[in-house]
Legacy VTK file of the C-alpha trace (Angstrom):
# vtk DataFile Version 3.0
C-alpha trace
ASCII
DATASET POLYDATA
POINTS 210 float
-1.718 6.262 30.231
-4.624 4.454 28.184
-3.794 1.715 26.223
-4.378 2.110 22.569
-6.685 0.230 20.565
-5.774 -2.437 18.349
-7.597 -2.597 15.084
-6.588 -5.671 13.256
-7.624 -5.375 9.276
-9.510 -8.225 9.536
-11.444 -6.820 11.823
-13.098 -3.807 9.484
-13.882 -7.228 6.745
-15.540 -8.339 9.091
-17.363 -5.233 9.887
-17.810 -3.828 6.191
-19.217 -8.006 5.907
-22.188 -7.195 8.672
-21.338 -4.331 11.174
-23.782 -6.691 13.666
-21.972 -9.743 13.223
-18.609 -7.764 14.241
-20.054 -6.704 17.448
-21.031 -10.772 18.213
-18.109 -11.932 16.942
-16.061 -9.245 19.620
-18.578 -9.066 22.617
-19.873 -13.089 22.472
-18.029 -15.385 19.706
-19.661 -18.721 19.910
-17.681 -21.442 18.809
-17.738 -22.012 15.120
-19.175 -25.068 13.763
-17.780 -27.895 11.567
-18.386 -26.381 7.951
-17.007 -23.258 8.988
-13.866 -24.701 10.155
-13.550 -26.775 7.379
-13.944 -24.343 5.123
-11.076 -21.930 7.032
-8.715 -25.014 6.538
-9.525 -25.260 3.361
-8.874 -21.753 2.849
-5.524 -21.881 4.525
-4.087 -24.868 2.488
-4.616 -22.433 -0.757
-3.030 -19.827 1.287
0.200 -21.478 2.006
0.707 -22.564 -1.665
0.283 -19.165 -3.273
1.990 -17.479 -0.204
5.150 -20.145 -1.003
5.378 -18.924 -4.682
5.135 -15.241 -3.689
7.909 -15.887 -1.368
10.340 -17.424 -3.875
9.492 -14.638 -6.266
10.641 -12.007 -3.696
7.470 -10.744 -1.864
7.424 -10.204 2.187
5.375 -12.893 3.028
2.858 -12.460 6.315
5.060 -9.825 7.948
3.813 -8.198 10.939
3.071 -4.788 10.269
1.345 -1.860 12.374
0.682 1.961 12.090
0.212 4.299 15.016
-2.874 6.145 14.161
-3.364 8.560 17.427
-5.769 5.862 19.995
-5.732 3.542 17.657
-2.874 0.924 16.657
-3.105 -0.410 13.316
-2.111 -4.383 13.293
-2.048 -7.451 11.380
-0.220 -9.430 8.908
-0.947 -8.926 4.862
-0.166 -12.139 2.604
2.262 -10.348 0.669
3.302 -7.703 -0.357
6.218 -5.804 -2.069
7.411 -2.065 -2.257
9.476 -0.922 -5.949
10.777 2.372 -5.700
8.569 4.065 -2.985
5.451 2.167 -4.840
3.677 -0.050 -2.249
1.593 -3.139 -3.660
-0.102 -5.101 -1.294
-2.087 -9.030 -2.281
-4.612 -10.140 -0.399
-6.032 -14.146 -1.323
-9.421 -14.859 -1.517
-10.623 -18.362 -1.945
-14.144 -16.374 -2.984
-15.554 -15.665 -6.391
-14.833 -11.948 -6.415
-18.079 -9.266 -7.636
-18.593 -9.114 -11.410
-16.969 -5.607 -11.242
-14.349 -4.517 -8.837
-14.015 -5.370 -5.453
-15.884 -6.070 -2.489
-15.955 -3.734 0.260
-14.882 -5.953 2.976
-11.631 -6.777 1.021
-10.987 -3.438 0.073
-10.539 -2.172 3.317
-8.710 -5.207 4.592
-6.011 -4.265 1.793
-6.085 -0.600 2.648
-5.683 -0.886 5.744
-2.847 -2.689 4.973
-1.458 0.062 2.338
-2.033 2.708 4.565
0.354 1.401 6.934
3.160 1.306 4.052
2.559 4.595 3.536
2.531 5.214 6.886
6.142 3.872 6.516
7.301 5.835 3.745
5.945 4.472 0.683
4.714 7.618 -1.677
1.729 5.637 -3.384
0.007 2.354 -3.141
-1.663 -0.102 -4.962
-4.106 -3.432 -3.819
-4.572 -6.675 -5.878
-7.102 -8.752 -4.553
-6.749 -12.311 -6.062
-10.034 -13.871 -6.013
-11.447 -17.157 -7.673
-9.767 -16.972 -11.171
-9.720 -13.292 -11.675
-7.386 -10.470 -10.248
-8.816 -6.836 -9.372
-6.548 -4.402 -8.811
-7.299 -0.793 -7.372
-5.090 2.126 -6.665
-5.561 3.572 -2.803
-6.853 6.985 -3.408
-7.406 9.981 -0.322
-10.932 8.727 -0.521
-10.383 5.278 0.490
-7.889 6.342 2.872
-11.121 8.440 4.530
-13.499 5.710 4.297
-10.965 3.586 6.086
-10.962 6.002 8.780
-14.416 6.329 8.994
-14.793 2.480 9.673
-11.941 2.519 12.529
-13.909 5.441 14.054
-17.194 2.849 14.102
-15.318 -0.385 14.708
-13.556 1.425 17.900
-17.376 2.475 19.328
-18.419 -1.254 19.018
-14.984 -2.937 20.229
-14.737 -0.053 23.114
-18.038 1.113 23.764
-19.790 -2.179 23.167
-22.672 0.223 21.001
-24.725 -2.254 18.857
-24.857 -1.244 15.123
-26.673 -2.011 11.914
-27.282 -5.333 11.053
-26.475 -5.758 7.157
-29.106 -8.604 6.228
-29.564 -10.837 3.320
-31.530 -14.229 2.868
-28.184 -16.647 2.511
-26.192 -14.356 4.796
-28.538 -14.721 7.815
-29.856 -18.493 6.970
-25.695 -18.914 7.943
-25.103 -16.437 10.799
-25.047 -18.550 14.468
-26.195 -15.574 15.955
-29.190 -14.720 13.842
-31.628 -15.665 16.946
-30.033 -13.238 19.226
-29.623 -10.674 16.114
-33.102 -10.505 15.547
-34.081 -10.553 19.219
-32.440 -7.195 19.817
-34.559 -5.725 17.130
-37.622 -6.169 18.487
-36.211 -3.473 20.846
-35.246 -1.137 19.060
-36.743 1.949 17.963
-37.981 2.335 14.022
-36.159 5.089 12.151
-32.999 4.941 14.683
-29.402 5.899 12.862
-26.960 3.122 13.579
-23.467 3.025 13.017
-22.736 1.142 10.084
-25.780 1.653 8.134
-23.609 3.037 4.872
-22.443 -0.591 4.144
-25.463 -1.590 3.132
-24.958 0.626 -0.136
-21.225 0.576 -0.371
-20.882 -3.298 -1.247
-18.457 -3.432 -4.146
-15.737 -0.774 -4.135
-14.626 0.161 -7.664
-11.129 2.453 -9.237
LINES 1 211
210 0 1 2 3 4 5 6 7 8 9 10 11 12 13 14 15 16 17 18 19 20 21 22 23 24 25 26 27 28 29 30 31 32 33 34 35 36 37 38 39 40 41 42 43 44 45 46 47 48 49 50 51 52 53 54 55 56 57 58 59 60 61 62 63 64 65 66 67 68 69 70 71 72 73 74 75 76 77 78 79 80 81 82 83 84 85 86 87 88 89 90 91 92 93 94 95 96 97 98 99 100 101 102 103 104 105 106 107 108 109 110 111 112 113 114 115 116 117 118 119 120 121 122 123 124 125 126 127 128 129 130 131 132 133 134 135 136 137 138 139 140 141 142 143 144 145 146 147 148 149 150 151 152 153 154 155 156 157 158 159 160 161 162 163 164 165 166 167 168 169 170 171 172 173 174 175 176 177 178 179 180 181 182 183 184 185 186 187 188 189 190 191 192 193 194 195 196 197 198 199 200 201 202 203 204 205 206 207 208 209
C-alpha cells in the first residue's frame, strides 16, 4: 500500500509565497544563511512569549494535529488555538507587517489548513486570526477557501511527488533575497513562452479578504 503524502501547512505558505521557491526549498534546500537564521530566532523568541500567554489563558498551544484527506495526510502544529461550543478559532503569529487590508495569501492558507482539520474533527464552523505586526485580521473559513485550499494541495503534491517545476512568483526585493535566484532564472531560459504552470493564480491572489 502507498504511503500517503504529508502536506505540512507550512508547506502551501511557502508555496502561495513563490510556488518556485517551494519546489527548491523540497527538491535542493541550500543551507540558509546568517540573516535568515537570525531572523527565524528572532521570530521564535516572539513566538514563545505570546504562545506562553495563550497557554495560561486556556488555548492548546502547538498541538499536533492532522486530517486524512484521501492520498494526502494533513500535518503540522498551529500556535494556538481553541474550540467554544463546536466553533473552531485558530491564531497564527506573524512577526510581519500584515497587508493594508486583510490577509495575505500565504497565511491564509497556513490557518486554513489548520481549520479544516478541526472541522475535520468535528468542529461545525471556523474562524482564523492572524496576529501580525500591531494589527489583528480575522476571517471566517468559508466553502471557498476550503476549495482553494484544496486546489493548492493538489499543486503542492505534483511538485513534492512529481518533482514538476511551477511558476515562479517574482518581485524586485523578493528575488534580490532568494539563494536560488541563479538557478531560478537559469531554468527559464528553457522554457517555452506562453506555457501554463502550476501555480500561476498566486500571482493575482496575494491578499485574501472576508
Amino acid at each position: 500500500m502507498k504511503t500517503k503524502t504529508i502536506v505540512r501547512p507550512s508547506e502551501l505558505r511557502t508555496y502561495a509565497y513563490c510556488p518556485r521557491l517551494y519546489f527548491f526549498e523540497t527538491h535542493i534546500a541550500l543551507k540558509r544563511g546568517f540573516r535568515e537564521k537570525l531572523r527565524l530566532a528572532l521570530g521564535r523568541v516572539s513566538h514563545i512569549v505570546i504562545e506562553f500567554i495563550a497557554r495560561i489563558r486556556g488555548y492548546n498551544v502547538e498541538e499536533p494535529m492532522e486530517a486524512d484527506l484521501g492520498k494526502v495526510l494533513l500535518k503540522g502544529r498551529p500556535d494556538y488555538y481553541k474550540v467554544i461550543h463546536g466553533r473552531a478559532i485558530v491564531f497564527e503569529i506573524k512577526t510581519s507587517r500584515g497587508p493594508s487590508k486583510g490577509i495575505w495569501l500565504g497565511d491564509a492558507l497556513q490557518a486554513i489548513a489548520y481549520a479544516t482539520i478541526l472541522l475535520k474533527r468535528g468542529a461545525r464552523e471556523a474562524v482564523i486570526a492572524l496576529d501580525y505586526r500591531g494589527s489583528r485580521r480575522i476571517l471566517r473559513v468559508s466553502g471557498d477557501h476550503v476549495a482553494m485550499l484544496f486546489k493548492t494541495i493538489d499543486e503542492v503534491r505534483l511538485v513534492k511527488e512529481w518533482g514538476v517545476i511551477p511558476f515562479p512568483d517574482r518581485g524586485l526585493y523578493k528575488c534580490l533575497r532568494c539563494r536560488y535566484a541563479g538557478i531560478c532564472y537559469a531554468i527559464d531560459r528553457d522554457v517555452p513562452e506562453g506555457l501554463e504552470e502550476p501555480g500561476s493564480w498566486v500571482k493575482g491572489s496575494k491578499v485574501i479578504t472576508g
